[in-house]
PABADREN-930832 format. One record per residue: residue in three letters; x, y, z of N, C-alpha, C, CB in turn. Coordinates in steps of 0.1 Angstrom, whole numbers, padded with zeros to 4 digits, always signed. Atoms other than C-alpha are relative to their C-alpha. Glycine has a CB too. Example, Ala and Ser with C-alpha at 12.3 -4.5 7.8 and 13.67 -1.06 7.14 Angstrom:
<sites>
Ala+0009-0012+0000+0123-0045+0078+0009+0012+0000-0010+0000+0012
Ser-0009-0011+0000+0137-0011+0071-0008+0011+0008+0004+0005-0014
</sites>
This chain:
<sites>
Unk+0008-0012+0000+0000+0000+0000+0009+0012+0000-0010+0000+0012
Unk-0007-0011+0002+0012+0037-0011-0008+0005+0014-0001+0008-0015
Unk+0006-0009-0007+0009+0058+0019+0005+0015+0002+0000-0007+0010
Unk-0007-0016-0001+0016+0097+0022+0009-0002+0009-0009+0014+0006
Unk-0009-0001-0004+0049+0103+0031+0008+0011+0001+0004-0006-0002
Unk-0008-0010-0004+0067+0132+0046+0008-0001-0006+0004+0002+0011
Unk-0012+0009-0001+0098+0126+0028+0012+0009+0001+0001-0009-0013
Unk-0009-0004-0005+0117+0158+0031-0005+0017+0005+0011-0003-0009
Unk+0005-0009-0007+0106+0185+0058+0007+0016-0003+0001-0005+0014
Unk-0007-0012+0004+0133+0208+0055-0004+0007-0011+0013-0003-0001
Unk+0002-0009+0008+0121+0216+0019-0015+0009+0001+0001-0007-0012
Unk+0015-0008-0003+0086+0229+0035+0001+0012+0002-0007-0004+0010
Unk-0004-0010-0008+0084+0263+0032-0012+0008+0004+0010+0009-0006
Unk+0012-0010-0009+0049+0267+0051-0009+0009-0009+0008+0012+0010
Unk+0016-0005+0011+0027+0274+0018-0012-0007+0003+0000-0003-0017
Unk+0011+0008-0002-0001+0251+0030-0004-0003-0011-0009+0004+0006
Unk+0009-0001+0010-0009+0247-0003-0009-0017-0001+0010+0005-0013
Unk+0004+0013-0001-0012+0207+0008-0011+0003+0009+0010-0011+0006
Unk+0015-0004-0009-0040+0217+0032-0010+0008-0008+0002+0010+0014
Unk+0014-0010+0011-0061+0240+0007+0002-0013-0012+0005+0024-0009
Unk+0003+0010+0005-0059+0208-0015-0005-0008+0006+0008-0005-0006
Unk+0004+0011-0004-0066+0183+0007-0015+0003+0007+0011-0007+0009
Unk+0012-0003-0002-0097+0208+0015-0007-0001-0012-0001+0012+0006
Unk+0004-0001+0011-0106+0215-0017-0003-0014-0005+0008+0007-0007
Unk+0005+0015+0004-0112+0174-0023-0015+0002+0003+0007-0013+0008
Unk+0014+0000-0008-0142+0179+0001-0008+0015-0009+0004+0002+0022
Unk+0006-0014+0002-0149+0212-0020-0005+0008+0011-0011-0001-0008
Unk+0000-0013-0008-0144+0235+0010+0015+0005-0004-0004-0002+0019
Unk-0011-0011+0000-0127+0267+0008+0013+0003+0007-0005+0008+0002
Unk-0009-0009-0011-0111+0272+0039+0008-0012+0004-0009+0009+0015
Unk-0006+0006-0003-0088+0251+0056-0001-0011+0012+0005+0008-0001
Unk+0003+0010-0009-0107+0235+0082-0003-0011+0000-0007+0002+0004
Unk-0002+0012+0000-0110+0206+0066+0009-0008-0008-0009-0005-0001
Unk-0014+0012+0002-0075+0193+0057-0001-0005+0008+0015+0002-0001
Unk-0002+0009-0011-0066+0162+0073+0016+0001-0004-0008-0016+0000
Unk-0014-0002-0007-0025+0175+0068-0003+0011+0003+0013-0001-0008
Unk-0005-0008-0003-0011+0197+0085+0013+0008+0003-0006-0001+0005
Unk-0015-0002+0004+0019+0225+0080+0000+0012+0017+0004+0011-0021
Unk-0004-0007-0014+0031+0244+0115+0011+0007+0000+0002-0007+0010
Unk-0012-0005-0002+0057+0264+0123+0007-0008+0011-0001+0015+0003
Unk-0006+0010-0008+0087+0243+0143+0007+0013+0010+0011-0014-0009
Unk-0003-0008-0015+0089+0273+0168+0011+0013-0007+0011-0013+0016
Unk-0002-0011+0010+0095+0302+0142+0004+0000-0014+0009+0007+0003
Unk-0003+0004+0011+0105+0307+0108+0011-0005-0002-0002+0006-0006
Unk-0012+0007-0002+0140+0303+0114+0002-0014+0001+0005+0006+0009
Unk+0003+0013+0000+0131+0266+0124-0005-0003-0010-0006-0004+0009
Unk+0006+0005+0012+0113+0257+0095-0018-0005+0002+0009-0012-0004
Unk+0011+0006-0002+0080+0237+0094+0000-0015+0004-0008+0001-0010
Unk-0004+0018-0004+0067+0203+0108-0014+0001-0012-0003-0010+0022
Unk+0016+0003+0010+0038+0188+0082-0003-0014+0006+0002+0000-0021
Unk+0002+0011-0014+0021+0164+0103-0017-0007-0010-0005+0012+0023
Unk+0008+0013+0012+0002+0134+0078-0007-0009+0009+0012-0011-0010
Unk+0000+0012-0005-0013+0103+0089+0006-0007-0001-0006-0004+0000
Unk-0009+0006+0001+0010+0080+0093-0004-0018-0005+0007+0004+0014
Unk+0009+0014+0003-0016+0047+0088+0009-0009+0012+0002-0008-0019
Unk-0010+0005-0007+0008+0030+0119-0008-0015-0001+0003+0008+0015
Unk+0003+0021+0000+0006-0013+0123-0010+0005+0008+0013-0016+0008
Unk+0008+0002-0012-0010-0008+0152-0008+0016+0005+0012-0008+0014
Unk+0008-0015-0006-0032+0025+0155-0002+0002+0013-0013+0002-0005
Unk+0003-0004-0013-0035+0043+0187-0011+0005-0004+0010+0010+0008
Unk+0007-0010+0005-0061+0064+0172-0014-0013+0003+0005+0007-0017
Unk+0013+0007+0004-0085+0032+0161+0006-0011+0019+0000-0012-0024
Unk-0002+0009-0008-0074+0012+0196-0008+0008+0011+0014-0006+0003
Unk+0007-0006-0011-0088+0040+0217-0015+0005-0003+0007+0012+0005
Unk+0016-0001+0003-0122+0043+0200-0008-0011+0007-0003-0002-0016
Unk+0010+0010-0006-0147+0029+0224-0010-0004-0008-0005+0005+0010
Unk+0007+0009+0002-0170+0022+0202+0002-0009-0017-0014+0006+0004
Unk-0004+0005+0009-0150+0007+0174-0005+0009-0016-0004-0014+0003
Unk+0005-0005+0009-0159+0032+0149+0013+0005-0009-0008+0008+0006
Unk-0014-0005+0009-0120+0038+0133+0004-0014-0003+0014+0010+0010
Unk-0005+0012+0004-0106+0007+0115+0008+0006-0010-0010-0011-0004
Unk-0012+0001+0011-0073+0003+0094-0004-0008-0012+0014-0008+0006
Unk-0004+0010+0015-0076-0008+0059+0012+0001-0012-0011+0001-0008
Unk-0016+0000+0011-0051-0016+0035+0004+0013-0009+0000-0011-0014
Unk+0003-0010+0014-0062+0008+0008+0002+0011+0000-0013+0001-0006
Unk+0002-0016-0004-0071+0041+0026+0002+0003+0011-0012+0005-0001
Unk-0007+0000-0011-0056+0041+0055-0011+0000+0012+0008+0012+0000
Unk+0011+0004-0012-0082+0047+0087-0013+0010-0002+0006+0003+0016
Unk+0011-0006+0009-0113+0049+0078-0016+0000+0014-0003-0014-0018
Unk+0007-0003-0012-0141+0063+0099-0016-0003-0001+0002+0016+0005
Unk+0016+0006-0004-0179+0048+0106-0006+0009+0004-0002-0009+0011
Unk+0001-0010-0007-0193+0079+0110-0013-0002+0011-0002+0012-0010
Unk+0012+0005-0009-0227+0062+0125+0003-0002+0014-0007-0013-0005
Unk-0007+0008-0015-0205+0048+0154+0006+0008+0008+0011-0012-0002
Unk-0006-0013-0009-0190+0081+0161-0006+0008+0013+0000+0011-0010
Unk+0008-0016-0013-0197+0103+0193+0004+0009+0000+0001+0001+0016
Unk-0005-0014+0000-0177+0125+0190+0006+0000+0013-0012+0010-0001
Unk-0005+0002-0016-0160+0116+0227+0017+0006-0002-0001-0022+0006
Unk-0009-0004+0003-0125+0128+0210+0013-0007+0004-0002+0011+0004
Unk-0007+0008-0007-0105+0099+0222+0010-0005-0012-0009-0010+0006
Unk-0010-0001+0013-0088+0093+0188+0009+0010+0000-0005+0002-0012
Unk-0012-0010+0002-0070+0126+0189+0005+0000+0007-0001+0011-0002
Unk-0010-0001-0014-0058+0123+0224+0007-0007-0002-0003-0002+0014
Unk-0010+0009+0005-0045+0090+0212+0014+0001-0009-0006-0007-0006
Unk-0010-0003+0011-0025+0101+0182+0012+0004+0003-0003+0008-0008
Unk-0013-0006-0003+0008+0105+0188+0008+0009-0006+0006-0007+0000
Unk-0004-0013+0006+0018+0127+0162-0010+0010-0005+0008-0003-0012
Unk+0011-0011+0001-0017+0147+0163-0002+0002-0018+0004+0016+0010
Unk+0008+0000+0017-0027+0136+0128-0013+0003-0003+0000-0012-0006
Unk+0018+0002+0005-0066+0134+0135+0002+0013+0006-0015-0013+0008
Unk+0003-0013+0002-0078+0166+0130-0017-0003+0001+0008+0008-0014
Unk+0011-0001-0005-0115+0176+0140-0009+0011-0010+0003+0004+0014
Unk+0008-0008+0008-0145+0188+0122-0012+0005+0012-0005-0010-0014
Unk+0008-0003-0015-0161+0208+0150-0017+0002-0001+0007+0017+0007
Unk+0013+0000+0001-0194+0211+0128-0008-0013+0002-0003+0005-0011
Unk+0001+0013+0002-0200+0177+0127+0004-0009+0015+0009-0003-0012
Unk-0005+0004-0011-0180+0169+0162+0007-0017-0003-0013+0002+0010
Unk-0001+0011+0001-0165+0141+0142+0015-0003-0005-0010-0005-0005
Unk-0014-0006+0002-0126+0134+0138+0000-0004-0019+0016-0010+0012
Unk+0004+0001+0012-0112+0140+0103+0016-0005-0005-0008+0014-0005
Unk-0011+0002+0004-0082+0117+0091+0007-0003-0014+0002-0007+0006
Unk-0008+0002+0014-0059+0113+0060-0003-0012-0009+0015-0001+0003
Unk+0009+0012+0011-0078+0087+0035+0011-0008-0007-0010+0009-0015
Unk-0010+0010+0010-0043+0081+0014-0001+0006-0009-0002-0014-0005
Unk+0005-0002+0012-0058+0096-0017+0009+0003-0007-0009+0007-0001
Unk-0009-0002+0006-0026+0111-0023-0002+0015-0008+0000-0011-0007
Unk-0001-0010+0003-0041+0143-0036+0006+0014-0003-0005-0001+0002
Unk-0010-0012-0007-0021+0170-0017+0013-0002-0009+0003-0003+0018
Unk-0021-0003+0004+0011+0155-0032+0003+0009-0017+0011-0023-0005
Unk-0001-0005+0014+0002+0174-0067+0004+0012-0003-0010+0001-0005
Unk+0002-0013-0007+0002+0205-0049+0011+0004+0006-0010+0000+0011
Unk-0012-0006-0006+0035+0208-0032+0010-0001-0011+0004-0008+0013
Unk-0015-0004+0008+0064+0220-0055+0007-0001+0008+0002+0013-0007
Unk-0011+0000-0008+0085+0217-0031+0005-0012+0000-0002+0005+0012
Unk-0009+0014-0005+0090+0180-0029-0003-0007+0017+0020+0005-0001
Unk-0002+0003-0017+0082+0177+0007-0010-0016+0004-0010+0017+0011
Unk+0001+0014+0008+0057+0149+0000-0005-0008-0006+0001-0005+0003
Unk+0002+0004+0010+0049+0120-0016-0013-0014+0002+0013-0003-0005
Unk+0004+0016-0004+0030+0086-0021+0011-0009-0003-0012-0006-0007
Unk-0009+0013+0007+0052+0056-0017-0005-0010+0013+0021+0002-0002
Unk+0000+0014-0014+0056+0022+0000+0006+0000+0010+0005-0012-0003
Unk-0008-0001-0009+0067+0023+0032-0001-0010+0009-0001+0011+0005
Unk-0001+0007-0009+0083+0001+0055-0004-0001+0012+0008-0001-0001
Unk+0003+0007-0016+0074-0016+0089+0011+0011+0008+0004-0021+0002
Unk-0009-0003-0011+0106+0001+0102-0002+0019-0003+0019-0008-0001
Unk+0006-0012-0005+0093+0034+0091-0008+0007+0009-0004+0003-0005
Unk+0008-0006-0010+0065+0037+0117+0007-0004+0012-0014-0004+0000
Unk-0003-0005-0012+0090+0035+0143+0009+0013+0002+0006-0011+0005
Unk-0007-0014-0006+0105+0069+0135-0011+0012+0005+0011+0007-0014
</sites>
């Protein structure tokens, strides 16, 4: 399975333009609903972090959903049941690198599909789809 990959941060230089794509899928304007995200790493001088879903073996995200409503699949990475949702926010507290992102109209979390879209969008190179190894989700 291709999954979005960070592959080089340093060339980020904090255009979002992967977040107004990965909104613009959903055809919204604004930015509230990317599921990446670009930050500043504690000014510009630091650079940016861009913070993806990572699809991990073993999701923290889908293990802390009480009522099983986040599951891993091969294809699209974690895919959400929205019927099963509460909205209790227990996925995001989980995430270790605060990938689920939140749709506050809806009260329901909002994570990275795979689609791959965003990567069309960054000129920069920062990143991509590819295959990634088992020993990538331990960095």
């Amino acid at each position: 399975m291709k999954r979005l990959s960070v592959v080089d941060a340093e060339r980020c230089v904090g255009c979002q333009c992967c977040m107004f794509a990965c909104s613009r899928r959903t055809n919204s304007h604004g930015l509230s609903e990317s599921c990446i995200g670009v930050r500043s790493s504690s000014g510009v001088e630091h650079g940016f972090i861009v913070v993806a879903c990572r699809v991990c073996e073993d999701p923290p995200c889908v293990r802390a959903c009480p009522m099983g409503a986040l599951t891993r699949t091969e294809k699209r990475g974690i895919h959400l049941a929205e019927e099963k949702c509460t909205g209790c926010g227990s996925c995001a507290e989980a995430c270790v690198v605060g990938a689920v992102y939140w749709d506050s109209e809806i009260n329901k979390p909002m994570i990275c599909i795979q689609c791959g879209f965003c990567v069309d969008f960054c000129s920069h190179g920062v990143i991509e789809m590819r295959e990634r190894k088992a020993a990538d989700d331990a960095k």
